[in-house]
C-alpha positions as CSV (number, residue, x, y, z in Angstrom):
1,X,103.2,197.3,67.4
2,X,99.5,195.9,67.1
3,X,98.3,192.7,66.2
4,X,96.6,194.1,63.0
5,X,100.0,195.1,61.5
6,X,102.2,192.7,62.7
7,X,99.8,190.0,60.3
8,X,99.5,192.5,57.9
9,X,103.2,192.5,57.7
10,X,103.2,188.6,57.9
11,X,101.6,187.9,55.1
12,X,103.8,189.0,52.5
13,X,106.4,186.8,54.4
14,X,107.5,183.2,52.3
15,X,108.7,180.3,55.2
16,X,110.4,177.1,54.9
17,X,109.2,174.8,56.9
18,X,111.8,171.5,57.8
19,X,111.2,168.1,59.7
20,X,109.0,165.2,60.5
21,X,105.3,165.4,58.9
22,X,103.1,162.9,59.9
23,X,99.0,162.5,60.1
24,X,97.3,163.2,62.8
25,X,93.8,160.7,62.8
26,X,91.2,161.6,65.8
27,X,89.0,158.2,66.6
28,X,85.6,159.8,68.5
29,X,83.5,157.7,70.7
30,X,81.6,156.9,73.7
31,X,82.6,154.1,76.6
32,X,79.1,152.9,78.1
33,X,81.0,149.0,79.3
34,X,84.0,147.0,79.7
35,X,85.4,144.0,77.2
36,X,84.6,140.8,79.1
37,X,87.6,139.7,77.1
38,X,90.0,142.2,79.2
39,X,89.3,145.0,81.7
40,X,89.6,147.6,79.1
41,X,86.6,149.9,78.0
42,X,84.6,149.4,74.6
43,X,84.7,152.4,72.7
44,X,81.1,153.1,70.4
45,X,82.8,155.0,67.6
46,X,81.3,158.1,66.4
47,X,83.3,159.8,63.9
48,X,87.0,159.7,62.3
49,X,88.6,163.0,61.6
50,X,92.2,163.5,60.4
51,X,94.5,166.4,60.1
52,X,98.4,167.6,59.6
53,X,100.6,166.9,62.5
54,X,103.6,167.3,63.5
55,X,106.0,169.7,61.0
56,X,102.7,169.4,58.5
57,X,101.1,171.5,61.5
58,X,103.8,173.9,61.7
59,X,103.0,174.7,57.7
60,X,99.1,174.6,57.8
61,X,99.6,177.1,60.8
62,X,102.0,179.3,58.7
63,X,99.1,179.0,55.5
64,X,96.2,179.7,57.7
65,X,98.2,183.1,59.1
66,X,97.9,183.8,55.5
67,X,102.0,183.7,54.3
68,X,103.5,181.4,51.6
69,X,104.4,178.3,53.4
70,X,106.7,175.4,51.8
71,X,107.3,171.8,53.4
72,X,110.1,169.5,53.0
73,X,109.9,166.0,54.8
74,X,108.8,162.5,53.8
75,X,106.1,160.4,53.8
76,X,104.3,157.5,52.0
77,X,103.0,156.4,49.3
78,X,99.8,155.0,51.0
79,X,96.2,156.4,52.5
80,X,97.6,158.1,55.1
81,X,100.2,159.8,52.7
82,X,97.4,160.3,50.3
83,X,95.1,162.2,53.1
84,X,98.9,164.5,54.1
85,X,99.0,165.7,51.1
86,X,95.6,166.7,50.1
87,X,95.6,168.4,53.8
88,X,98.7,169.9,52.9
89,X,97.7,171.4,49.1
90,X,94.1,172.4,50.3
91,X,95.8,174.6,52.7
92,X,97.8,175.8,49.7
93,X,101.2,174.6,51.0
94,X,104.0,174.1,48.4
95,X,104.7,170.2,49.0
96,X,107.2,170.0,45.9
97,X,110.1,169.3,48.1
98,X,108.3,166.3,50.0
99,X,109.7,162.7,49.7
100,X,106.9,160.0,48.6
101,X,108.7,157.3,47.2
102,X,108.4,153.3,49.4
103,X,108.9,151.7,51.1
104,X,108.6,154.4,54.2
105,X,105.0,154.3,55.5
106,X,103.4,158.1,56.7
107,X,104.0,158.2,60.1
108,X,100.5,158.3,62.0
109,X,99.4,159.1,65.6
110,X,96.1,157.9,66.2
111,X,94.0,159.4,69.6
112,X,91.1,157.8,70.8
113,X,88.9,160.2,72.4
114,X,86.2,159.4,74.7
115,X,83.8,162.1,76.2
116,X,86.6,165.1,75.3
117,X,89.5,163.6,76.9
118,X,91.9,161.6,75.5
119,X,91.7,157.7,76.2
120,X,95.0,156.6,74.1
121,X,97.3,157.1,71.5
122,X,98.1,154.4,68.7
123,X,101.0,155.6,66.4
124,X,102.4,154.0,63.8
125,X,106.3,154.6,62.0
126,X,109.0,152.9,60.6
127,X,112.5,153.2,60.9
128,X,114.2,157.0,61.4
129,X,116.7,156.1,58.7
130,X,113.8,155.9,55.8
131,X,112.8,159.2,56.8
132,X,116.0,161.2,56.4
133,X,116.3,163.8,54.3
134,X,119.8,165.2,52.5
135,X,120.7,169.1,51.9
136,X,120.1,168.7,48.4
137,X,120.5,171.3,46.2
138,X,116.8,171.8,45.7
139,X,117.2,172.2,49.7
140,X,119.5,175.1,49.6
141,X,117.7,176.9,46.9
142,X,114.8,176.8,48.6
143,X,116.8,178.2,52.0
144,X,117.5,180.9,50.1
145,X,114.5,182.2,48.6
146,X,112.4,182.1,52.2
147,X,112.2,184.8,54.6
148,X,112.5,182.3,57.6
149,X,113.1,178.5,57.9
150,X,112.1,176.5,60.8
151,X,113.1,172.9,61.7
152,X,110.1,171.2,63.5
153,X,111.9,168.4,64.9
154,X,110.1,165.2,66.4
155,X,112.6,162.8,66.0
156,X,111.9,160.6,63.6
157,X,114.3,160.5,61.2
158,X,114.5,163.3,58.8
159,X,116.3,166.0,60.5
160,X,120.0,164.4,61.0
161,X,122.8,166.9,62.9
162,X,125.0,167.0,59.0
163,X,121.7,168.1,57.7
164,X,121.0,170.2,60.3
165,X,124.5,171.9,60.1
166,X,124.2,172.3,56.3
167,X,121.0,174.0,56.8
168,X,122.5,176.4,59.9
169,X,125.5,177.2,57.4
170,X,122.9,177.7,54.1
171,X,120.5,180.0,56.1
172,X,123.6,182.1,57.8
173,X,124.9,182.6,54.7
174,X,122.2,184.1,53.2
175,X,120.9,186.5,56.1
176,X,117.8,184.0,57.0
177,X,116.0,183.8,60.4
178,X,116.1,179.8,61.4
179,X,113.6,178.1,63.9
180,X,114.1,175.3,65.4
181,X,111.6,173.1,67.7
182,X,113.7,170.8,69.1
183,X,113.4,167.1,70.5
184,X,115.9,166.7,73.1
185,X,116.0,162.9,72.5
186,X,117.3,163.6,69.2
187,X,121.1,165.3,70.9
188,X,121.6,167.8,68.2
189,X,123.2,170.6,68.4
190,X,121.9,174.0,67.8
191,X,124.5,176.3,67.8
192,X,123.4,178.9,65.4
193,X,119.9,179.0,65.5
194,X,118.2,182.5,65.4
195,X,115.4,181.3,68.2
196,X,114.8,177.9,69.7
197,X,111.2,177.2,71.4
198,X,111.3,174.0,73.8
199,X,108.8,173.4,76.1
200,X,109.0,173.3,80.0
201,X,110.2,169.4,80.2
202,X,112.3,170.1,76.7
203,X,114.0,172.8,78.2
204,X,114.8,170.7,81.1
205,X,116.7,168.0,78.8
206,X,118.7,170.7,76.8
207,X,119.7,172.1,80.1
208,X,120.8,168.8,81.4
209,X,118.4,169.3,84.8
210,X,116.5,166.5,86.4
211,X,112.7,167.6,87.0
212,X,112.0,169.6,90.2
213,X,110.9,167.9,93.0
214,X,107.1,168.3,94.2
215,X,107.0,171.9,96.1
216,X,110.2,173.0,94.1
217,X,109.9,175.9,91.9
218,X,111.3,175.5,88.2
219,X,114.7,176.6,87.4
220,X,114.5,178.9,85.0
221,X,117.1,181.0,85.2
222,X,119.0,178.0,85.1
223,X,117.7,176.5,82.3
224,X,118.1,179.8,80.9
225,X,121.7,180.1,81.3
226,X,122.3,176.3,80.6
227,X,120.8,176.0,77.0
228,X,122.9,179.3,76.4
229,X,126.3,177.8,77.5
230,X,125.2,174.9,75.1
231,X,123.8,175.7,72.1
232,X,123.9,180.0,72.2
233,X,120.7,180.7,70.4
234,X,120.3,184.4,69.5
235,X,116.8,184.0,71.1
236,X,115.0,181.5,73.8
237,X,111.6,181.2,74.4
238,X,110.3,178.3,76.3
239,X,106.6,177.7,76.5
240,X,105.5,177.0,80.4
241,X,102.1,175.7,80.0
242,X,100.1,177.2,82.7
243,X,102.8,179.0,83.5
244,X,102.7,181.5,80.1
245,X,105.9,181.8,78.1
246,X,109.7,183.1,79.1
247,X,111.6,185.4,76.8
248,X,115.0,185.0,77.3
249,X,118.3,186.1,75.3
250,X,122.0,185.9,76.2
251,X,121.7,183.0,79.0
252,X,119.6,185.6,80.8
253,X,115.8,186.0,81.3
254,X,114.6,189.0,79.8
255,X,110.7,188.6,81.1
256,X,107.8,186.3,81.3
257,X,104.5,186.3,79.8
258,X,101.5,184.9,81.9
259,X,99.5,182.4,79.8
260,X,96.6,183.8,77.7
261,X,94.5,180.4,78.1
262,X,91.1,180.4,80.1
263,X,90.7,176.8,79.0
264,X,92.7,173.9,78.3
265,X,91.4,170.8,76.1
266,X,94.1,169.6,74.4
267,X,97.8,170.8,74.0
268,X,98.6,168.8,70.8
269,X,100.1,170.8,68.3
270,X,100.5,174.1,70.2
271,X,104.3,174.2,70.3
272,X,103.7,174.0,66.3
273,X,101.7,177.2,66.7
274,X,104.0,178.7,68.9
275,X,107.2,178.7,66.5
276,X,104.6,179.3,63.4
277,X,104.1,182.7,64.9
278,X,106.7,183.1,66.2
279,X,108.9,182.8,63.6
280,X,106.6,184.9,61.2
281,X,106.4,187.9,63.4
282,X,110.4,188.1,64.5
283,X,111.0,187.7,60.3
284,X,108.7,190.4,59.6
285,X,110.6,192.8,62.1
286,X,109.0,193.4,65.1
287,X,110.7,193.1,68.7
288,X,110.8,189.7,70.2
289,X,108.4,191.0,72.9
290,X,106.0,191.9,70.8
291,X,106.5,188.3,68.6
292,X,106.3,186.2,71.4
293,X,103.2,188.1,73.0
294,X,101.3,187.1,69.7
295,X,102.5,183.8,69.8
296,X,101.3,183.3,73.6
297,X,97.7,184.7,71.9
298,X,97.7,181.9,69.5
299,X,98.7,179.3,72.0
300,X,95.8,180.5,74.0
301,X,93.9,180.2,71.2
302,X,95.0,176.8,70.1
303,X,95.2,174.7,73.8
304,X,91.0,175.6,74.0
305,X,90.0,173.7,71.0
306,X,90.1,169.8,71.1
307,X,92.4,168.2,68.3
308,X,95.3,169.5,66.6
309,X,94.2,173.0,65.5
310,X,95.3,176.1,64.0
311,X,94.9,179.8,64.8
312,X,93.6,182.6,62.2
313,X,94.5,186.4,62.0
314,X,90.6,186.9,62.9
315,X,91.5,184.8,66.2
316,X,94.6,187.1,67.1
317,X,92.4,190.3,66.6
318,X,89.6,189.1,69.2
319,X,90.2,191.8,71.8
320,X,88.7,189.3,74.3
321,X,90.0,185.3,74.3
């Protein structure tokens, strides 16, 4: 199936999107000395620039694919809150089922970045507790009048495992394809999801492995068959970085797609792209080959631009990335 008709398919598509939404703010500079009140570099700031992070990414990824794309999370009643949701609606995202009342704070990662790489990271959060979020009834509804829902997990408070079962009950119910992006930390259980899409180290954690040893090659097929025992997703793709994207289904790997980057500036927000497309593509029909090849596209799209970003359908029809 091409690219050109698996978006054309995607955009009559309507997706739930689940979990922690914060604010991404980018601090740009230059470093020409060192404090004399610490051995720690000056930066000469440049420009601010802000934009959604997190499971806010996951939705402005879904809008900018050109599908009807719905949020439910919380944030706060503040700036940063204020900024979120303007992101959010310009993008035309369906916010209605966001929480905004204090005394949480928007969660914020800050990145200082010097010269195009990355110089630190300031983030600021409250407790996980004021960011939960209950299967309310609104919830539910919602579940079942989308094509797809993903849960884009970061751990900070809103995706809890009695919400996260209510949702896996609501969504099997009703027929739905369910995402989840999950943070290992967080020791949920899964068991039910239609696809789950960790990342190399992730995928470790869920699979209970240590880290391979320098010279040792990465256990996939273990990994592979450890998440299954686990948490039986229908589907498995884990993203590999440099290494592409593996496909795999009933504890088994089914085949591995070498990475479409030719450059790499930055990585945030690229799992957030991966499970946008992915989800889109499996809920408009095609194969899970064909899904996740688009989705390793956008990846290699996103990784080559510096700051959180978002892929187009014009960027998945470039016959040349």
């Amino acid at each position: 199936m091409t690219n050109a008709s698996i978006l054309a398919a995607i955009r009559e598509l309507k997706i739930l999107v689940i979990g922690d939404l914060m604010l991404d703010h980018y601090i740009w500079g230059d470093v020409h000395r060192i404090s004399p009140e610490a051995p720690v570099p000056i930066v000469n700031v440049s420009r601010e620039s802000h934009t959604a992070g997190g499971a806010a990414n996951v939705a402005l990824n879904l809008a900018s694919l050109g599908l009807a794309a719905r949020v439910a999370g919380a944030f706060g009643e503040d700036l940063a809150g204020n900024r979120l949701l303007g992101l959010l609606r310009d993008a035309g995202v369906d916010t209605s089922l966001c929480l905004t009342a204090p005394p949480r704070p928007t969660i914020v990662k800050t990145r200082v970045i010097v010269r195009n790489q990355q110089l630190c990271r300031i983030d600021h959060e409250a407790a996980a507790s004021l960011y939960s979020l209950d299967p309310t009834p609104a919830l539910l509804s919602a579940i079942e009048a989308s094509d797809a829902i993903i849960v884009s997990d970061y751990a900070k408070g809103v995706v809890s495992q009695s919400t996260l079962n209510a949702i896996l009950d609501h969504a099997k119910q009703h027929g739905k394809t369910i995402a989840i992006d999950p943070k290992p930390s967080s020791n949920l259980n899964f068991h039910g999801a239609s696809l789950i899409t960790p990342n190399r180290h992730e995928a470790l954690e869920l699979a209970g492995l240590a880290e391979p040893k320098i010279g040792e090659p990465y256990p996939l097929e273990q990994v592979c068959r450890n998440i299954h025992q686990s948490h039986s997703p229908e589907l498995l793709i884990i993203t590999l970085g440099a290494d592409g994207m593996a496909i795999c289904r009933n504890g088994k790997v089914e085949q591995t797609l070498p990475t479409r980057a030719r450059q790499v500036f930055d990585v945030s927000g690229a799992g957030d792209t991966v499970i946008a497309t992915l989800t889109s593509a499996l809920a408009s029909g095609v194969s899970a080959e064909d899904a996740a090849k688009l989705a390793n596209m956008a990846a290699g799209v996103v990784v080559s631009r510096l700051g959180t970003a978002t892929v187009t359908p014009e960027d998945l029809l470039e016959p040349d990335l």
